[in-house]
C-alpha positions in Angstrom: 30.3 81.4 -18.4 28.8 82.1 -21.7 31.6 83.4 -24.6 30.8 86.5 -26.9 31.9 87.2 -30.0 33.2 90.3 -31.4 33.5 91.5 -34.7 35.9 94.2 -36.4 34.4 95.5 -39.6 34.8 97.6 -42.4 32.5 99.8 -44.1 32.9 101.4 -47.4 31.4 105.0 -47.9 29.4 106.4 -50.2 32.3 108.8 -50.6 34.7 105.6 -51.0 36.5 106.3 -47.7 36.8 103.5 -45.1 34.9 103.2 -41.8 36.4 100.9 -39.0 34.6 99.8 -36.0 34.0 96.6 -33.4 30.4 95.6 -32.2 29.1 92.5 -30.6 26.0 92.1 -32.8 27.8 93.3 -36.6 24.1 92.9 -37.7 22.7 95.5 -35.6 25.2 97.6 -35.9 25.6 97.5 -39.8 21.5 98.4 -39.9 22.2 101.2 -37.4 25.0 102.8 -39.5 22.9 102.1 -42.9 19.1 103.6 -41.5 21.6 106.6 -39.7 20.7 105.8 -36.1 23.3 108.1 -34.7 23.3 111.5 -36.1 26.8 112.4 -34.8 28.0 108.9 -36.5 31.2 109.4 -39.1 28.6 107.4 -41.7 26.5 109.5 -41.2 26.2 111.6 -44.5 27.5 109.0 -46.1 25.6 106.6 -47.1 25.2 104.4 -48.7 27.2 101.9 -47.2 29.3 98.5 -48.0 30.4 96.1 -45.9 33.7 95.0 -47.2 35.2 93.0 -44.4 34.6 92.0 -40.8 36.9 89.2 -39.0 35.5 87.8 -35.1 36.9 86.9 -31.9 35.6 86.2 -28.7 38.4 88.3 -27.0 37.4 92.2 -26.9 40.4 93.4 -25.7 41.9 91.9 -28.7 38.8 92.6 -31.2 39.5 96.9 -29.7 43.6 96.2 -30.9 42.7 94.8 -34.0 40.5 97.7 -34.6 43.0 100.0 -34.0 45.6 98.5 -36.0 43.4 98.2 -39.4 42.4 101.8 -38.5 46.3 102.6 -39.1 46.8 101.4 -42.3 46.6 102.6 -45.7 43.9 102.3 -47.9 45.6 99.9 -49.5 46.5 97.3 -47.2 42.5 98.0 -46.2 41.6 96.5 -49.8 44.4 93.7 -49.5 42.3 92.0 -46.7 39.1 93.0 -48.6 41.0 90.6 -51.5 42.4 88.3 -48.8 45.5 89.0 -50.7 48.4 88.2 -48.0 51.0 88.4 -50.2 50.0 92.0 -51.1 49.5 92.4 -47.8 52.8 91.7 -45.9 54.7 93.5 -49.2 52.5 96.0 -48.3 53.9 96.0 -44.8 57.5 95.5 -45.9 57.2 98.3 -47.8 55.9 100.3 -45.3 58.9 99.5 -42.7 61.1 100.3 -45.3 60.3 103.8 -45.8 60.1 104.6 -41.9 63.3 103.2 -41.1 64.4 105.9 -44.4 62.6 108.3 -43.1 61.0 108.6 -46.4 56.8 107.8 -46.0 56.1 110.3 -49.0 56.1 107.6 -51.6 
């Protein structure tokens, strides 16, 4: 049985917001968000586009969570894995906890 990989990725906007999707070919689909090949497409109207990250697995059960989870987090954890900074990233994280066990996720 032949394995596939999967990539999560990362786009940065034109607008500077974050788009986050999986693909099995992250060259195809980069070119199809960056040419516009889907109208309806978040990236649409805004291009141009950056890829600032992308991470594979051969698991797409796992590459859909993965998606999902980065989807969740704040802009700056986003730019902590752009870094590869894990240090900012599990502060980032700590943080986060913190202020949902307060109740406080204003700051």
């Amino acid at each position: 049985m032949k394995s596939r990989n999967y990539c999560v990725y990362v786009l940065q906007c034109s607008d500077g917001s974050y788009y986050t999707g999986v693909t099995n070919d992250l060259e195809r689909r980069v070119w199809e968000h960056e040419v516009g090949f889907n109208e309806t497409c978040y990236t649409f109207n805004k291009r141009p586009l950056t890829l600032k990250y992308y991470e594979v697995t051969n698991d797409i059960k796992q590459a859909i969570e993965r998606e999902k989870q980065i989807k969740g987090w704040s802009r700056k954890k986003k730019e902590a894995i752009f870094k590869e900074d894990w240090d900012e990233l599990i502060r980032l994280s700590k943080s986060y906890a913190k202020r949902l066990e307060s109740g406080d996720l204003n700051r």
